[in-house]
C-alpha positions in Angstrom: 20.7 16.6 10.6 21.8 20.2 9.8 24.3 21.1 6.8 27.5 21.9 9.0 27.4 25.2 6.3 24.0 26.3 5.2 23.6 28.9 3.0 21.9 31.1 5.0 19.9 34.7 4.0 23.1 36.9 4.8 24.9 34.7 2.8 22.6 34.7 -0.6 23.1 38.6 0.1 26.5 39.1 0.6 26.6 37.3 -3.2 24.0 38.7 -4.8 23.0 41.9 -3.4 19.5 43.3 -1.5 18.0 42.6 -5.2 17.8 38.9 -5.0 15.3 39.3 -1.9 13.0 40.9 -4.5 13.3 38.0 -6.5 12.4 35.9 -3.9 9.7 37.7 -2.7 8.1 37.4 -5.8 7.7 33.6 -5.5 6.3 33.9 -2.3 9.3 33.5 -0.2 9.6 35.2 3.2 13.3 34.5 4.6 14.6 35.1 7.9 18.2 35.9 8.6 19.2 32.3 9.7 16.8 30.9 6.9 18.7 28.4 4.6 17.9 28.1 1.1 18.2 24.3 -0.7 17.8 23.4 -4.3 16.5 20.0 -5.4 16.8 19.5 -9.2 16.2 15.6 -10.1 17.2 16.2 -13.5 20.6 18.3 -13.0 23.8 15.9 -13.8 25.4 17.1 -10.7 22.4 16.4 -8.4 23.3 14.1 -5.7 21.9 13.2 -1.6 25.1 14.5 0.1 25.5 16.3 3.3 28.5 17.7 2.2 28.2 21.5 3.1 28.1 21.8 -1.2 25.4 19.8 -2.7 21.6 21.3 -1.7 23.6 24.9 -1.3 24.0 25.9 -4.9 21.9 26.2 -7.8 24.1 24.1 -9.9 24.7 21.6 -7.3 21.6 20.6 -6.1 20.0 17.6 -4.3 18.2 15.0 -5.9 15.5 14.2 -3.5 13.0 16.5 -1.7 13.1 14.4 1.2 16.8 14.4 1.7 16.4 18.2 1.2 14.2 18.4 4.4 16.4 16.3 6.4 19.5 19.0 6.1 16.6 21.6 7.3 16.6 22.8 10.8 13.1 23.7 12.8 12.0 27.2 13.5 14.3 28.9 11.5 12.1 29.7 8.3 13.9 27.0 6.1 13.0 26.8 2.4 13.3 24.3 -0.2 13.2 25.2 -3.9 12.3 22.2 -6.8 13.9 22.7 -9.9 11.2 22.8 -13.1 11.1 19.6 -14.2 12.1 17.7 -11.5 10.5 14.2 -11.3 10.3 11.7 -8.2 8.2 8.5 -7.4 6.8 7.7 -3.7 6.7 3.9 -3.6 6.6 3.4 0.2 5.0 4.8 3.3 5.6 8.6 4.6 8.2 8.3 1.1 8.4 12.1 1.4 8.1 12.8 5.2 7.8 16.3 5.8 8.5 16.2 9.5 10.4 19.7 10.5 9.0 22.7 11.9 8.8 26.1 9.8 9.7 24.5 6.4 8.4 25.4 3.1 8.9 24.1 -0.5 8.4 25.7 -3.1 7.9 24.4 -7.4 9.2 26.4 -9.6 7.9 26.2 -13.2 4.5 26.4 -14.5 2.3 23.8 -16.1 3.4 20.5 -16.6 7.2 21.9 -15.8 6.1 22.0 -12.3 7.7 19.3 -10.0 5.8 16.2 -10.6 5.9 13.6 -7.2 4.1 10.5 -8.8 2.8 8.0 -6.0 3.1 4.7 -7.1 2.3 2.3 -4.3 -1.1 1.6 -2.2 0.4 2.7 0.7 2.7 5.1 -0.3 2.1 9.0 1.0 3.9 11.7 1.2 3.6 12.6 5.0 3.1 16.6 7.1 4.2 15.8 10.4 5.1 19.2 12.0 3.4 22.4 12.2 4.0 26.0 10.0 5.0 24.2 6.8 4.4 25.2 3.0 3.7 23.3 0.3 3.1 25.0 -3.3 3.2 24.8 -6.8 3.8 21.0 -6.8 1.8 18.4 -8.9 0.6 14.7 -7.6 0.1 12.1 -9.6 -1.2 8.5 -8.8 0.3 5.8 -10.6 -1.3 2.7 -8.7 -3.5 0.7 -10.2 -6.7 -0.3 -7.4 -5.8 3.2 -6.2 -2.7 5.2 -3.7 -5.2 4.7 -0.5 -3.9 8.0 0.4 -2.0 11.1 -1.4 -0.7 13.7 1.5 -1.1 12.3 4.9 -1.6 15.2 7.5 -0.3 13.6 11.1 -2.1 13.9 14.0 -1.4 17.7 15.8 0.1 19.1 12.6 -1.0 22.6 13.2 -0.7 25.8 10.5 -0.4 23.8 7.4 -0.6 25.1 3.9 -1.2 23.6 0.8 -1.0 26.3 -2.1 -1.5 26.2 -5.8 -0.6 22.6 -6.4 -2.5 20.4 -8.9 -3.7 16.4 -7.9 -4.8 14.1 -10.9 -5.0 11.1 -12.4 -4.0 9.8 -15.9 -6.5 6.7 -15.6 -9.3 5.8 -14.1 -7.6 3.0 -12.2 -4.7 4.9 -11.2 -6.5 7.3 -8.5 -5.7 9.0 -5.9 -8.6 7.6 -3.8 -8.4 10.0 -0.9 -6.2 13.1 -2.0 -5.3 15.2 1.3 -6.4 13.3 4.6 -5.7 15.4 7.9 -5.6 13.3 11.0 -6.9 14.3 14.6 -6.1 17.7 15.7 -4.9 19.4 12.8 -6.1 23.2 13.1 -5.6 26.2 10.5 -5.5 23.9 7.9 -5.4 25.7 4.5 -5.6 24.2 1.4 -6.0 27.7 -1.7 -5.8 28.1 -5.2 -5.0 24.1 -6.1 -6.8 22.1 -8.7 -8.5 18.5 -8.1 -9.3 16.5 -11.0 -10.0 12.8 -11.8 -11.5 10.7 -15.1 -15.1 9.2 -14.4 -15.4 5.2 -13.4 -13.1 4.9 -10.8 -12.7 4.6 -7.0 -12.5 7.7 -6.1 -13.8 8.3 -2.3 -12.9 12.0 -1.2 -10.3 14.9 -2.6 -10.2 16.5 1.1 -11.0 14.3 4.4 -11.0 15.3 7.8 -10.8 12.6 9.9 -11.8 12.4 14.2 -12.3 15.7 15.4 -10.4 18.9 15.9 -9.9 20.8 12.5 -10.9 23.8 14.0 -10.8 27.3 11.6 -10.0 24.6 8.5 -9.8 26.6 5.2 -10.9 25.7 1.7 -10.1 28.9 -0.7 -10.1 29.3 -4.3 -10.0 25.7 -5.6 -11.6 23.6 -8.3 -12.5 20.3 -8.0 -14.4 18.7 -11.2 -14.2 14.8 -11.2 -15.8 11.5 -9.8 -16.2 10.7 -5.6 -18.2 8.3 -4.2 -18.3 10.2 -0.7 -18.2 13.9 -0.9 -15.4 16.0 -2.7 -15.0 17.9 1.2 -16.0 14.9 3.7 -15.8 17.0 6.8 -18.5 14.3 8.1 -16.2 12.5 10.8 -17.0 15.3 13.5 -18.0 18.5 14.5 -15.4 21.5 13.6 -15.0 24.9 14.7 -16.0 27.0 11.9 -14.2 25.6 8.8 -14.4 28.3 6.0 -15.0 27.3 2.2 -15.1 30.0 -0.4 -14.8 30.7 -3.6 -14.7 27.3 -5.2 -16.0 25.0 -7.8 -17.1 21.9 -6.6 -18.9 19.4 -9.8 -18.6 16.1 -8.8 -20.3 14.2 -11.6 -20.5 10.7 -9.7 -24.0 9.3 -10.7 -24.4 7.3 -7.6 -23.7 9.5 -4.4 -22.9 13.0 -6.1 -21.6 14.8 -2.7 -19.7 18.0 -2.8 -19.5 18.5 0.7 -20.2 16.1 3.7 -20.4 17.8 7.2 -21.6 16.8 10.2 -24.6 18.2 11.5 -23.2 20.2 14.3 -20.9 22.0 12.2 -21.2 25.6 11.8 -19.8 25.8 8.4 -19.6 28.7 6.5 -19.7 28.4 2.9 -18.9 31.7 0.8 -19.4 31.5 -3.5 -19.2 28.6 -3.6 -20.2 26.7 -7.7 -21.6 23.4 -6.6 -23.2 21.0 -8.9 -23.8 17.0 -8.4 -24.3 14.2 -10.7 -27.3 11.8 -8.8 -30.5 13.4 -8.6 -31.3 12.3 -6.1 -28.6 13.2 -3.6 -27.8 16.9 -2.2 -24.9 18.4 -3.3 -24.1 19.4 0.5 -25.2 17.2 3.1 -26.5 18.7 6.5 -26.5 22.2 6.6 -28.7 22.3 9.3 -26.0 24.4 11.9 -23.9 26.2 8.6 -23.7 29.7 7.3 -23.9 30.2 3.4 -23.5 33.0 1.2 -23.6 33.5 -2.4 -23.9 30.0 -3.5 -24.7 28.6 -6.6 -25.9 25.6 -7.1 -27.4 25.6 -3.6 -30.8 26.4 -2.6 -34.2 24.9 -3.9 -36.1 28.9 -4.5 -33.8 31.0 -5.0 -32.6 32.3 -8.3 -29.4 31.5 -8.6 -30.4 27.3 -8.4 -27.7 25.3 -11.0 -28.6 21.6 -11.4 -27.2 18.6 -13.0 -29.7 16.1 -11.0 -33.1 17.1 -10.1 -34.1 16.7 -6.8 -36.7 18.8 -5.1 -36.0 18.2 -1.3 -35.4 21.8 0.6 -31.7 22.2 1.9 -29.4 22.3 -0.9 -30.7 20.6 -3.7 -28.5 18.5 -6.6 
């Protein structure tokens, strides 16, 4: 349901003058006229879940949950949702956070460890992308679950256009994982997952930090992340079915796991293209990226048995892309 009196673009410049769409343009906010702007601050003393036309409209009276926060959003209209630094909630159920309206983005503000933290702290609990053209960036995820949060963000089945940006997913033990981080569901194209930071501590149960499951991820994008931690399938398991030229560039990709040692899992029909790419594995006797046989690769380290560039951990031999 809709705030009955959104603060809406005109309004924020009515108050404050062109100059505040600089500001916001600066943290990557893009605002259309009927765009409403809401504030979730966990920590603020006036923060409360209220549709009352007040609270979620003002800086200093802002909501207390991100979910709530969605729920006062409207589709198409370019809505955005900023988290105070600082601000602090705990998924303990199923689609806890359920990110289900159209054309939505939120947005962390802080850096470091004064970004929004959303600690998952239930097997099942998730916090759930079921609509298409949504943002999510500068947010951290934390598992708090000890066996293991069977999944982190659940992408729903036809979620199209979504964007996960500069958020950071990690683990404080090595029986509190994440075990799959991001899983996207059938028929979720333009994925894009940039600039965010995977990490986990060795020994754990660890499966897969992106997952593509069933089929239809077509133009799925992979830029400018790191990943440096333990998975017992592949960092990227893009094995479940063939996808329309997924791209993945620019990363590094060390998972030290001493058993399987994937970094990327595809399936053999896929015509990947993989572009800088710092790969390294942990078993040598595994490669680093499994079935290249239909893919495109360029610049690669870490990659091919011959050429110069070859980084190892393991030592296999095999042609293809070697550990």
């Amino acid at each position: 349901m809709a705030a009955t009196d959104p603060y809406l673009t005109t309004d924020l410049i009515r108050k404050y003058g062109w100059e505040v769409m600089v500001y916001l343009s600066n943290l990557g906010i893009s605002l259309l006229s009927e765009s409403q702007l809401l504030f979730v601050d966990s920590g603020h003393a006036n923060a409360l879940d209220s549709d009352d036309t007040v609270h979620g409209h003002k800086i200093d009276m802002p909501l207390a949950t991100i979910d709530y926060a969605i729920g006062l959003c409207t589709a198409d209209q370019g809505d955005v949702i900023l988290v105070a630094p600082g601000h602090a909630e705990t998924i303990s159920a199923a689609n806890g956070i359920d990110l289900d309206v159209d054309d939505v983005t939120i947005i962390g503000l802080g850096v470091k460890d004064k970004r929004p933290k959303i600690t998952l702290s239930a097997q099942a609990s998730t916090f759930e992308i079921n609509a298409d053209n949504v943002t999510l960036k500068n947010l951290q995820f934390v598992g708090s679950m000890t066996g293991g949060v069977t999944v982190g963000i659940d992408i729903k089945t036809g979620s199209d256009y979504v964007t996960i940006d500069s958020c950071h997913f990690y683990e404080t033990a090595n029986t509190l994982e994440l075990l799959t981080v991001i899983s996207a569901e059938d028929k979720t194209d333009y994925l894009h997952i940039k600039d965010c930071v995977f990490t986990n501590l060795a020994g754990g149960d660890n499966l897969a930090a992106i997952l593509t499951e069933g089929d239809e991820h077509d133009f799925l994008v992979v830029e400018g992340c790191t990943f440096i931690g333990d998975w017992t399938n592949a960092v990227i398991d893009l094995n479940a079915d063939n996808i329309v030229f997924p791209l993945i560039r620019d990363c590094t990709i060390v998972n030290y796991d001493a058993t399987a040692g994937t970094a990327i899992a595809l399936a053999s029909a896929t015509k990947a293209i993989m572009v800088d790419l710092r790969v390294a594995s942990g078993d040598a006797n595994t490669y680093p990226v499994s079935d290249i046989s239909a893919a495109y690769q360029m610049g690669c380290k870490g990659c091919e048995v011959g050429l110069e560039d070859v980084s190892r951990m393991g030592g296999a031999t095999a042609t293809d892309w070697a550990s």
